[in-house]
C-alpha positions as CSV (number, residue, x, y, z in Angstrom):
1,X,98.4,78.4,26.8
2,X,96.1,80.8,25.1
3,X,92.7,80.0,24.2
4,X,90.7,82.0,21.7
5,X,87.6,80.7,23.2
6,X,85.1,81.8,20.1
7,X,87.3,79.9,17.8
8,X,87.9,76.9,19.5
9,X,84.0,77.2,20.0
10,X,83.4,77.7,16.3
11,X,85.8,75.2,15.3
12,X,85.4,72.3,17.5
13,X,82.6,72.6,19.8
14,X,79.5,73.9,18.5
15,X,76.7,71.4,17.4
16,X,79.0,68.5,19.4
17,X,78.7,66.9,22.2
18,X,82.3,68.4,23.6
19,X,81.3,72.0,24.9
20,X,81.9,70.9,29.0
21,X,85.6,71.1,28.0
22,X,88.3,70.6,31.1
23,X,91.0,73.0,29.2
24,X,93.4,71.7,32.2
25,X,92.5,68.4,30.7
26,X,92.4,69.0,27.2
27,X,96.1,71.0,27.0
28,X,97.7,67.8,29.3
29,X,96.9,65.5,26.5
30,X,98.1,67.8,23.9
31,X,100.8,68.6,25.4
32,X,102.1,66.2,27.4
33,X,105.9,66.6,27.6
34,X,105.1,70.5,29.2
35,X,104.2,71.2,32.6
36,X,101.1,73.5,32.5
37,X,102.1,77.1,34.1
38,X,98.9,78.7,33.2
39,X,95.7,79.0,30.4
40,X,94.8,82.2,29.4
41,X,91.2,81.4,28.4
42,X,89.6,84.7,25.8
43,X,86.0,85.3,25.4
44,X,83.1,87.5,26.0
45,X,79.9,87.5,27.8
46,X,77.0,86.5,25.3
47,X,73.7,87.9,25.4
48,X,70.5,86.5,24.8
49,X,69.0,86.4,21.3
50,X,65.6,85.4,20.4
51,X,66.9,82.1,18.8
52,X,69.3,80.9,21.6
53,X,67.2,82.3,24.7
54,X,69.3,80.4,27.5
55,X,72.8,80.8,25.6
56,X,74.0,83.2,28.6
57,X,73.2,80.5,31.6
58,X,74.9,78.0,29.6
59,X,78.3,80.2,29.4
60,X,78.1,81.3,32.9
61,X,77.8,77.5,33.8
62,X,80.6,77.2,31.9
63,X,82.8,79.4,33.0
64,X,82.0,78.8,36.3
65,X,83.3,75.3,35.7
66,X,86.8,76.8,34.4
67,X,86.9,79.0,38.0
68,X,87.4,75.8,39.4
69,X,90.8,75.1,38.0
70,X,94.0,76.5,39.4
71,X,95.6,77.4,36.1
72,X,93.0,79.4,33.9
73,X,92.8,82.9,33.7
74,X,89.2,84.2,32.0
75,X,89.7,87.2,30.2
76,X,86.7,88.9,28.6
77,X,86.6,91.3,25.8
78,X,82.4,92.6,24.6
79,X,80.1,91.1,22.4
80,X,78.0,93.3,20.6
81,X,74.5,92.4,19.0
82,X,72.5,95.1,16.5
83,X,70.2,94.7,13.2
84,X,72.0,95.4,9.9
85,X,70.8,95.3,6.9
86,X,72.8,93.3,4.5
87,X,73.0,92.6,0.5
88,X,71.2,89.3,-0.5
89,X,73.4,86.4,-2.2
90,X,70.9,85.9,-4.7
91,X,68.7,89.2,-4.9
92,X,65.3,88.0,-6.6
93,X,64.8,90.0,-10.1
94,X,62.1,92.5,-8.8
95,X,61.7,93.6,-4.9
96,X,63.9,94.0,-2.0
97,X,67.6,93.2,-2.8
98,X,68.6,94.0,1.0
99,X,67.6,92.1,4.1
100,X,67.8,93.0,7.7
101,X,69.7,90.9,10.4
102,X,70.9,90.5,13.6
103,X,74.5,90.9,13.3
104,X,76.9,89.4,16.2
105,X,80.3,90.3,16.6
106,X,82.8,89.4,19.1
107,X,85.3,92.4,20.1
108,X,89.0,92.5,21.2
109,X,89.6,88.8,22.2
110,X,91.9,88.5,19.3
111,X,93.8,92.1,20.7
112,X,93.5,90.6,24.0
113,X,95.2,87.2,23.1
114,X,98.2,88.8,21.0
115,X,98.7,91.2,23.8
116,X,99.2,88.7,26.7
117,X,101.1,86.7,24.4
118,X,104.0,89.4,23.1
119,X,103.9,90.6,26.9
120,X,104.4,87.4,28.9
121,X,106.9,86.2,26.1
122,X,108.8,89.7,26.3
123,X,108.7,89.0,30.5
124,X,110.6,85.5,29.7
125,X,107.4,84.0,31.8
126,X,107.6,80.3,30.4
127,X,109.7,78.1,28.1
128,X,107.1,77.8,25.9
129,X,103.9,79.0,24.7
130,X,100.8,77.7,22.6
131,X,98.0,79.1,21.0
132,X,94.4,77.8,20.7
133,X,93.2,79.4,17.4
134,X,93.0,79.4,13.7
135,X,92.8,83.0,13.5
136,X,95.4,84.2,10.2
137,X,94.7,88.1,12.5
138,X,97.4,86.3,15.4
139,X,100.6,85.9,12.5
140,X,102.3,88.9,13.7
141,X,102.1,88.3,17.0
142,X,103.1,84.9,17.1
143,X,105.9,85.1,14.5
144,X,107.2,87.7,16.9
145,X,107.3,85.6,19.5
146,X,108.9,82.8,17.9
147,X,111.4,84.6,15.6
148,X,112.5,87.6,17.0
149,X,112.5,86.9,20.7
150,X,113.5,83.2,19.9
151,X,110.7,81.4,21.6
152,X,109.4,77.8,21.3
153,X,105.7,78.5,20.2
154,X,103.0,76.3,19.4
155,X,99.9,76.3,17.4
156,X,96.8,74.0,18.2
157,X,94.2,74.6,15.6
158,X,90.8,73.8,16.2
159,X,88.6,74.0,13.0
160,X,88.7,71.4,10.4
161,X,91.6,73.4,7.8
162,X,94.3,75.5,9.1
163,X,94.5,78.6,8.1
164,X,97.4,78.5,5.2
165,X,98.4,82.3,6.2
166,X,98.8,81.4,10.0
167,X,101.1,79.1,9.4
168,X,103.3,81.4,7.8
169,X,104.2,82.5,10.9
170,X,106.9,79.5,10.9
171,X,105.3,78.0,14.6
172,X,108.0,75.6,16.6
173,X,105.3,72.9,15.8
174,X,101.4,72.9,15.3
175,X,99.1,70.4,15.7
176,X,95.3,69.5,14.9
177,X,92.8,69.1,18.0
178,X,90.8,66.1,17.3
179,X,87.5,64.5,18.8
180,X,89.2,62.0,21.2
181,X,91.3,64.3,22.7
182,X,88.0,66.6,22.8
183,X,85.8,63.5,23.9
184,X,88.6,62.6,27.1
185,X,88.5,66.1,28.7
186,X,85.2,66.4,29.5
187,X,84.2,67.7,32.7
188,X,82.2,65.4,35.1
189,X,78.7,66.0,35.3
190,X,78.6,68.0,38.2
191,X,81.6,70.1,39.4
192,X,82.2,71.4,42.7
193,X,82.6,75.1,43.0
194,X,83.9,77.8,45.7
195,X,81.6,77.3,48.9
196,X,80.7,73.7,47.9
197,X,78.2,74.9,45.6
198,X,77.2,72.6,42.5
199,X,77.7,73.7,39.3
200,X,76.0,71.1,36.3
201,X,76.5,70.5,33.2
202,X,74.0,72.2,30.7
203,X,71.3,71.0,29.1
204,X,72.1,69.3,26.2
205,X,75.6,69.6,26.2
């Protein structure tokens, strides 16, 4: 399994009361005729902005919480933050027709996800492989995988309308990850880390 973590975040999780997700949990009930080998889980470190102060706690809650189960790998690409200035949508007839913003931008989860994915398939490492994402930039890679090295691939989409020019890709089957399957893998409040220590749920999560 391969998680683009920023899209499933995007897509599913942010502003809902789902964000202490169990991915052990949530791929079981996907995907219950396979036997789990391993989640590849893709993300990077967020940093603290002035409008989401304790967002970097949170995540290392979080992926504290994942640490805890046998199958997920975390890998982490960079997440950059600078001011840009940017055209308005509706520039007023006199004055400024720029404004400045803080731009975000997540780097090389998407490489990272395609990479693991043409390398494990190309190592025969499973019978089958799925993909957490919605992202159309992961069509190459996965119609690789499923065409010309003949593999059973899967695509779980997490945002509300799947992306027309992903599915091009032909996928063995994809499917739509929906708010009970969300709502059943939750974590429990408070997991039990390395060394007994506690790690709790955020905040308002």
């Amino acid at each position: 399994m391969y998680v683009d973590g920023f899209n499933l975040y995007f897509g599913s999780l942010k502003g809902r009361p789902y964000k202490w997700l169990n991915l052990e949990k949530m791929c079981s009930l996907l995907l219950p005729r396979f036997e789990l080998g391993r989640i590849r889980y893709f993300t990077a470190l967020v940093k603290e902005r002035p409008d989401n102060l304790h967002a970097p706690v949170r995540q290392q809650a979080y992926l504290r919480a994942l640490g805890t189960l046998p199958t997920v790998e975390v890998h982490l690409g960079s997440f950059l933050t600078k001011p840009t200035r940017m055209m308005l949508a509706n520039p007023p007839s006199s004055g400024p027709r720029t404004v400045e913003v803080i731009k975000t931008e997540e780097k090389g989860s998407d490489v990272n996800l395609a990479t693991y994915l043409l390398v494990d398939a190309f190592r025969d490492d499973a019978d089958a492989f799925a993909v957490v994402s919605n992202d159309s930039d992961l069509t190459e890679p996965i119609r690789i995988v499923r065409h010309e090295l003949g593999k059973v691939v899967g695509l779980l989409n997490p945002q509300p309308v799947p992306s027309q020019r992903l599915l091009t890709c032909r996928p063995t089957f994809a499917k739509q990850i929906r708010s009970g399957v969300l709502r059943a893998s939750q974590f429990p409040e408070s997991v039990t880390g390395g060394g007994g220590s506690v790690i709790r749920k955020p905040t308002g999560w």
